[in-house]
N, C-alpha and C positions, 0 to 999 in steps of 0.2 A: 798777259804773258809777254815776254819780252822776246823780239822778234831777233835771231842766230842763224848762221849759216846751218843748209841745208845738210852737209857732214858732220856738224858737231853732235854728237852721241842725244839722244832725249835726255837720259838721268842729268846730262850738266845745263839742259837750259832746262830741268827741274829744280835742281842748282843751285843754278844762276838767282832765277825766278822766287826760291826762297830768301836769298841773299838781298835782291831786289827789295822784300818786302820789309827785313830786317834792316835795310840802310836807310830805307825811307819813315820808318816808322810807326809801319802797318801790324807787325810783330815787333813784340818786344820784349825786351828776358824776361824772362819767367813764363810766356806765353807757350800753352797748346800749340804744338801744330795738328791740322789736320788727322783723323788716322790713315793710315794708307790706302784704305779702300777709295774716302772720300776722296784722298789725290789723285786716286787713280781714276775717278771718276772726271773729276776735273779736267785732267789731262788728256783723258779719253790715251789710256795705255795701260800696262798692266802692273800689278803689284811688284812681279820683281826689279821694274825698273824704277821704281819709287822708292824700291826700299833699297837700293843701290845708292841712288842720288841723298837717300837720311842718312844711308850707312857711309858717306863721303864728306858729309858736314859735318856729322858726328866724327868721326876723323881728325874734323880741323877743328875742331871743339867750336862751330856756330853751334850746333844742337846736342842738347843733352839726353840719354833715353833713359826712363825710370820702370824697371821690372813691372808692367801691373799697372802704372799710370799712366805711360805712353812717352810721349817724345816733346821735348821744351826748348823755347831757344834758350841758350845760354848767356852768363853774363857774359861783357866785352872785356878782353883780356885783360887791363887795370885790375876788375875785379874780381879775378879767376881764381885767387892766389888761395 
């Protein structure tokens, strides 16, 4: 996990911390993430701050949610179109 100021909200160094995995690598489009339990497991916090932080990158179109399948990252904007 990626170490933030003690004020900054959990759900953005959840975030962050997905953001992280995606610039690095770790995730990559078309990849699963997590479901929210296991992140919330992860994170040692609850569900609805997890689902705050998917429902804000889902926002910014990092992640995509699919009815029934779950949650994907996204391709990178070039290929969004």
């Amino acid at each position: 996990m990626t170490t933030t100021s003690a004020e900054e909200p959990f759900y953005r160094r959840i975030m962050r911390d997905i953001q992280d995995q995606i610039a690095s690598g770790e995730l990559k489009p078309g990849d699963k993430i997590p479901s929210t339990k296991q992140l919330a497991q992860t994170y040692e916090c609850s569900a609805p701050t997890v689902k705050q932080a998917i429902a804000r990158l889902q926002e910014t179109g990092v992640l995509r949610g699919h009815q029934g399948l779950g949650v994907f990252v996204a391709p990178p904007p070039a290929e969004r179109a």
